[in-house]
C-alpha positions in Angstrom: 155.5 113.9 82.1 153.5 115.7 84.9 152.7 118.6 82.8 151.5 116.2 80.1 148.8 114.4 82.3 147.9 117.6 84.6 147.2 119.4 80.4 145.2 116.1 79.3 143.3 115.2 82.3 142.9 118.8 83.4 143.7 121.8 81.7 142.5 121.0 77.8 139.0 120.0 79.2 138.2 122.7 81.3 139.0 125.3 78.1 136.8 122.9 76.0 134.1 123.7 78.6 132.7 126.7 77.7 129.3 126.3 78.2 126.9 123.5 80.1 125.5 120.7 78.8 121.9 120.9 78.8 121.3 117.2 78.2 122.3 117.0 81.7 120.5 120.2 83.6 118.2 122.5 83.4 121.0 124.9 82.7 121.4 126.0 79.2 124.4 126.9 76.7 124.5 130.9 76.2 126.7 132.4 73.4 128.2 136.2 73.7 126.8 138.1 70.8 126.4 141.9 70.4 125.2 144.4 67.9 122.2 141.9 66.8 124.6 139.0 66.2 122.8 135.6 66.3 124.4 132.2 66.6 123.2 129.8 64.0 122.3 127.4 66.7 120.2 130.0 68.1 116.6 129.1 69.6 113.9 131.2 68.3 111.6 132.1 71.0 109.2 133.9 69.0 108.1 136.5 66.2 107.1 139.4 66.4 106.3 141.7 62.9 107.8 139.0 60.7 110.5 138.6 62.3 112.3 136.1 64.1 112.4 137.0 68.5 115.5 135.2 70.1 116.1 134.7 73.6 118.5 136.6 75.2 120.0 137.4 78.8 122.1 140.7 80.0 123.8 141.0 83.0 122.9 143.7 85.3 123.7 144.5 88.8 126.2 140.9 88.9 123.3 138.9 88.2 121.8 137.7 84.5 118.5 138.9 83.6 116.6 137.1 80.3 114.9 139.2 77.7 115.1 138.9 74.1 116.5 140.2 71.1 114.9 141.3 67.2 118.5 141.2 64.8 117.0 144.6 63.4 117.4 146.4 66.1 120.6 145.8 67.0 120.0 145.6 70.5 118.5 143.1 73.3 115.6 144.3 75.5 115.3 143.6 78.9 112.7 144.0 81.5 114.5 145.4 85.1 113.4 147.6 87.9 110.4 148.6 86.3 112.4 150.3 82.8 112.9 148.2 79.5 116.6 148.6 78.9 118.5 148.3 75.9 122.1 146.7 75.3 124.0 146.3 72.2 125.9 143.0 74.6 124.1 140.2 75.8 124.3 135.9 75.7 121.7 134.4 73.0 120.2 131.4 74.5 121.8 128.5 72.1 120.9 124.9 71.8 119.0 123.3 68.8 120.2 119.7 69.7 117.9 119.3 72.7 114.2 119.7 72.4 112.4 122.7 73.9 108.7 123.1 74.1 106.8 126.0 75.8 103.8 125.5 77.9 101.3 127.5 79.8 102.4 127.9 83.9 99.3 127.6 85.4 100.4 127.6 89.0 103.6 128.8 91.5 104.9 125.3 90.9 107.6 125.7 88.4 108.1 122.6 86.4 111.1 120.4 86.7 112.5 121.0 83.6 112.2 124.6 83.4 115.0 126.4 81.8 117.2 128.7 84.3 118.2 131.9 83.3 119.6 133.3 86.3 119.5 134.1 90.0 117.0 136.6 91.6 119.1 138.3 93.3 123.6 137.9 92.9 124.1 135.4 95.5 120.7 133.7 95.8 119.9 130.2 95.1 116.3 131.3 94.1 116.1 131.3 89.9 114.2 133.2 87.4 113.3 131.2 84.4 112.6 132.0 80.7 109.0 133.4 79.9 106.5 134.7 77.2 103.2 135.9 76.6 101.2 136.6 73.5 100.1 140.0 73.4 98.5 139.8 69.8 98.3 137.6 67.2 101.5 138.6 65.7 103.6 139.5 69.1 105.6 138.0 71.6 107.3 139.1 74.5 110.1 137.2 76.3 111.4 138.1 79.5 111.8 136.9 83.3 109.8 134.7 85.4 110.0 135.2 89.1 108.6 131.8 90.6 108.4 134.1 94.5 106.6 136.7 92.9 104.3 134.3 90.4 104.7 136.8 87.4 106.5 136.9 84.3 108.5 140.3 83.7 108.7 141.5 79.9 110.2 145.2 78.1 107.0 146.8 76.4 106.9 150.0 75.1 109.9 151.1 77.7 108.9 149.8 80.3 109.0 146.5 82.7 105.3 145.1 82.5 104.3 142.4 84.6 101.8 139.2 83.6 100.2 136.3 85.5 99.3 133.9 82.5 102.2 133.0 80.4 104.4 130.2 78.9 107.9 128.8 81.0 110.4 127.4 78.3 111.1 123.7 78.8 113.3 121.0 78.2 111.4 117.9 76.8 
């Protein structure tokens, strides 16, 4: 009977927990996708040529780096050591039953319910968060925000571009 309460009480929940609830934390659910795959409880963070921009995150270097991903191409983009880099494997951010909103970070103070996307560095307690910016009226770039550095990092045109004004991706 052992077996039976260490499976209930135990085992069967941990399997069922594959992701975080984001009701409860800033942390966010993130599905493995490849080969411009999207979840259907995706969260669009954008458009860019008519087309919806998802966000996206790639691990690199043992840490998780946010970017984002157009379904045409097959691929997500991420900003990282100063090259865009491309990946047919990445996590879709994914989580339609809690409200998002984007706002404009004004200052180094990251808001409370900003959206973590990963550490700075593997090992560090200091996040990055979920950014944008609008570089035209019909383009958006997602990327990385490094609250140290007070910029947001973003792929464009293959490289990593850096920008003070942008959005931070929050929970409502």
């Amino acid at each position: 009977m052992a077996w039976w309460l260490f499976l209930t009480k135990c085992l069967i929940p941990c399997l069922r927990k594959k992701c975080v609830d984001s009701s409860k934390s800033n942390e966010s659910k993130w599905e493995k996708q490849s080969a411009g795959n999207v979840p259907k409880k995706a969260f669009v963070g954008g458009r860019q040529s008519q087309e919806n921009i998802f966000i996206v995150r790639v691990k690199r270097s043992g840490k998780f780096i946010p970017g984002q991903l157009r379904p045409s191409q097959k691929e997500a983009i991420i900003a990282y050591k100063s090259c865009a880099i491309r990946t047919p494997n990445y996590q879709v951010f994914c989580d339609k039953d809690v409200k998002w909103k984007w706002i404009n970070l004004k200052s180094d103070k990251i808001p409370e319910k900003a959206i973590t996307a990963g550490k700075r560095k593997k090992n560090d307690k200091k996040n990055i968060y979920i950014g944008r910016v609008n570089i035209s009226h019909n383009a958006v770039l997602i990327g990385r925000i490094d609250a140290e550095r007070e910029l947001l990092f973003v792929p464009y045109q293959e490289k990593e571009v850096e920008y003070r004004r942008c959005e931070i991706l929050l929970q409502k």
